[in-house]
C-alpha positions, 0 to 999 in steps of 0.5 A: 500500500505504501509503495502504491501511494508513494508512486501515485503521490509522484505521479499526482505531483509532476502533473500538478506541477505542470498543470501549475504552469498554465495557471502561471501563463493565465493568471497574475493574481498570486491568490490564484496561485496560492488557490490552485496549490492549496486545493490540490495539496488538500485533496491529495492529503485527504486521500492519502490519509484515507488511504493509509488508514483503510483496513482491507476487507473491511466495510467500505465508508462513504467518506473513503469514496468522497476521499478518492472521488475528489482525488481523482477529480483534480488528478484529471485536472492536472493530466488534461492539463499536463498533457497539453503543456508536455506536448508544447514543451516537446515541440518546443524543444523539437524546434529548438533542436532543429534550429541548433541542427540547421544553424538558423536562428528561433523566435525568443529561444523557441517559445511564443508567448502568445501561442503558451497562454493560447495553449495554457488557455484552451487546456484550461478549459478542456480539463475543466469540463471533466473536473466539473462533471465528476465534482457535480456528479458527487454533489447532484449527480449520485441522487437524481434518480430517473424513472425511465418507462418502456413498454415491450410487446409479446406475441404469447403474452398471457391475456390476463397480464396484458398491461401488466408493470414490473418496476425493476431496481438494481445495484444499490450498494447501500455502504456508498450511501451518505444522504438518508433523505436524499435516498428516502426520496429514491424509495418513495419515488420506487413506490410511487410508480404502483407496479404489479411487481417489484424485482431487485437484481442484485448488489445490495452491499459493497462488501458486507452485510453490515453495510445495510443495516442502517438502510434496512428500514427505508427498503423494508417499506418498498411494496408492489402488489405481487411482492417483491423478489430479488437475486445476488449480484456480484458484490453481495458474497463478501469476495472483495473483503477479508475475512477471519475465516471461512466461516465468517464468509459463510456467515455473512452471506447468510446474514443478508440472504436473510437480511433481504428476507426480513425487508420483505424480499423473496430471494431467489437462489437459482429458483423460480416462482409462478406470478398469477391473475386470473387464471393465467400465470408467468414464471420468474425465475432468478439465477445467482451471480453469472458473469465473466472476470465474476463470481459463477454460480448461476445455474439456469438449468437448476433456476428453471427446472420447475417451470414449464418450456412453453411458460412466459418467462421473465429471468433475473440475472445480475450480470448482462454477459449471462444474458449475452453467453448463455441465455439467449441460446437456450432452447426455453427462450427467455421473454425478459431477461433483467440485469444490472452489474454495469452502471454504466460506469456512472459517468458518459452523455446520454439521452434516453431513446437517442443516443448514449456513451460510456467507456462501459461500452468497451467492456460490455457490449449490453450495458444500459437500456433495452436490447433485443436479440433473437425475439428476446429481451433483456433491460441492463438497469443502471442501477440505484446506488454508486459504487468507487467513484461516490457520483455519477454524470449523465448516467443517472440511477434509474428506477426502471418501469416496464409495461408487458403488452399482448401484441395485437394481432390487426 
């Protein structure tokens, strides 16, 4: 850990050192200066010592992810800005080696004032726009939940689930969070929707179960006329900390499988359940974590082994490469398929129904939104909470609303 913060420490001041000199270029005010120097050393200390004090494998703090957030905020200041002065520098100094090469003279040793603070200029305003979206995204951003409605229409849809609405919540990390009312708004804003069925697809804690204590109340009042059901993601076996002992892994996951059950959820653990009305009936079906570079447990074949082929099937699955691998393949043909895992990384440009960008995208081919591949459907919610960086900017947590409808047949 030591090594690691002394190397990023390093790295952090020589970009903030040549960040400094734009500032120097633009400005003449000392205040500037002193304000620029000052704010960087202040969030440079502030991580460093959350860093150093940070027991590994213990419940993530919402203060550690403000720590790193504002870090990582003025580091990209300085890259951006370091970046552009690097290259001036290395044209500057190409320059002055070709005219000691070819023996011809350079505008003021190779350097053009103007062209430095036209430069200086440009950068400044460059580094600024990511500087101020993750800063915002930290103070706005983490809680401008979005309820986001599609409608999806089926050819075999029951006739008596015409109509029918599943308000789907994914990823909720409830460690990350540090503003009760702002997420006591979230859950009423879930609630208000009035869906037939509520579903949770995984991601309930950081690390540990712990994490959700404080929380459990407000999601406890969550509710949906056809109850509430859920399934495990990736972060909610306790992998990503440490423990004693095998047995206090062990016992932790039990502790929020039942945690989960005491808010009201029924978990579905590579297990199915039958939702009913008026005489008709669709299967949920729920598999525990699947994805790759992540846990592997799910098990569809187990998931769905008490429903039948010709069934309307809707599958809660954390992570979308599950979808994407295995589930679009199999024979049972899968109507909907509800996944979450990505975020979409928290940060890009977006909007709904036009257009949308992340760097998610490099790794996830299904990353946020609605997909369909060979007559199937599968909705990537980009999830509730916020996980590592404590914000998000233009992707906003979204609370997703879908209406199933009997295509007509005129």
């Amino acid at each position: 850990m030591l090594r690691f913060a002394l190397i990023l420490s390093l790295i952090y001041i020589v970009l903030a050192f040549y960040g400094f000199q734009a500032f120097k270029t633009i400005f003449k005010s000392q205040w500037v200066y002193l304000a620029y120097v000052a704010s960087f050393l202040v969030a440079w200390g502030y991580f460093m010592f959350k860093l150093m004090t940070y027991v590994p494998g213990a419940a993530m703090r919402s203060s550690t992810g403000v720590a790193g957030g504002i870090f990582f905020s003025f580091f990209l200041l300085a890259l951006f800005l370091g970046l552009f002065l690097l290259l001036e520098d290395v044209f500057r100094l190409g320059t002055m080696v070709y005219h000691k090469l070819t023996n011809t003279t350079t505008v003021e040793g190779g350097l053009l004032p103007s062209r430095r603070k036209f430069l200086s200029t440009i950068a400044l305003g460059i580094s600024a726009l990511p500087f101020g979206a993750l800063l915002y995204g930290m103070y706005k951003g983490k809680y401008n939940y979005k309820v986001l409605k599609y409608t999806l229409e089926y050819d075999d849809l029951p006739a008596a689930f015409d109509g029918y609405r599943i308000t789907q919540i994914s990823d909720v990390h409830s460690g990350s969070f540090d503003d009760a009312d702002k997420v006591s708004y979230g859950i009423d804003l879930i609630n208000q929707q009035k869906s037939d069925v509520l579903l949770f697809t995984g991601d309930m804690v950081n690390n540990k179960a712990e994490e959700m204590y404080p929380w459990k109340e407000l999601f406890a009042k969550l509710s949906a006329k056809d109850g509430k059901f859920s399934v495990l993601g990736n972060h909610d076996y306790g992998d990503y900390a440490s423990w004693d002992s095998a047995a206090a892994k062990a016992q932790n996951l039990k502790d929020l499988k039942n945690l989960q059950r005491d808010m009201g959820f029924d978990l579905l653990l590579n297990e199915s359940r039958y939702l009913q009305k008026d005489g008709d009936r669709i299967a949920l079906v729920g598999v525990e974590n699947w994805g790759e570079g992540f846990k592997t447990v799910g098990d569809l074949k187990k998931a769905a082994s008490k429903i039948a082929k010709d069934d309307f099937k809707i599958l809660m699955s954390h992570d979308p490469t599950h979808w994407e691998k295995e589930v679009i393949q199999d024979s049972y043909h899968y109507h909907l398929t509800l996944s979450g895992h990505t975020h979409g990384m928290q940060f890009g440009l977006e909007v709904p129904g036009w257009f949308k960008i992340s760097p998610v995208r490099l790794r996830y081919k299904y990353w946020a939104g609605i997909y369909e591949e060979l007559g199937q459907f599968i909705n990537v919610n980009r999830g509730f909470g916020f996980i590592g960086y404590p914000g998000r900017f233009g992707i906003w947590p979204e609370i997703t609303v879908i209406t199933l409808k009997k295509k007509s047949l005129t």
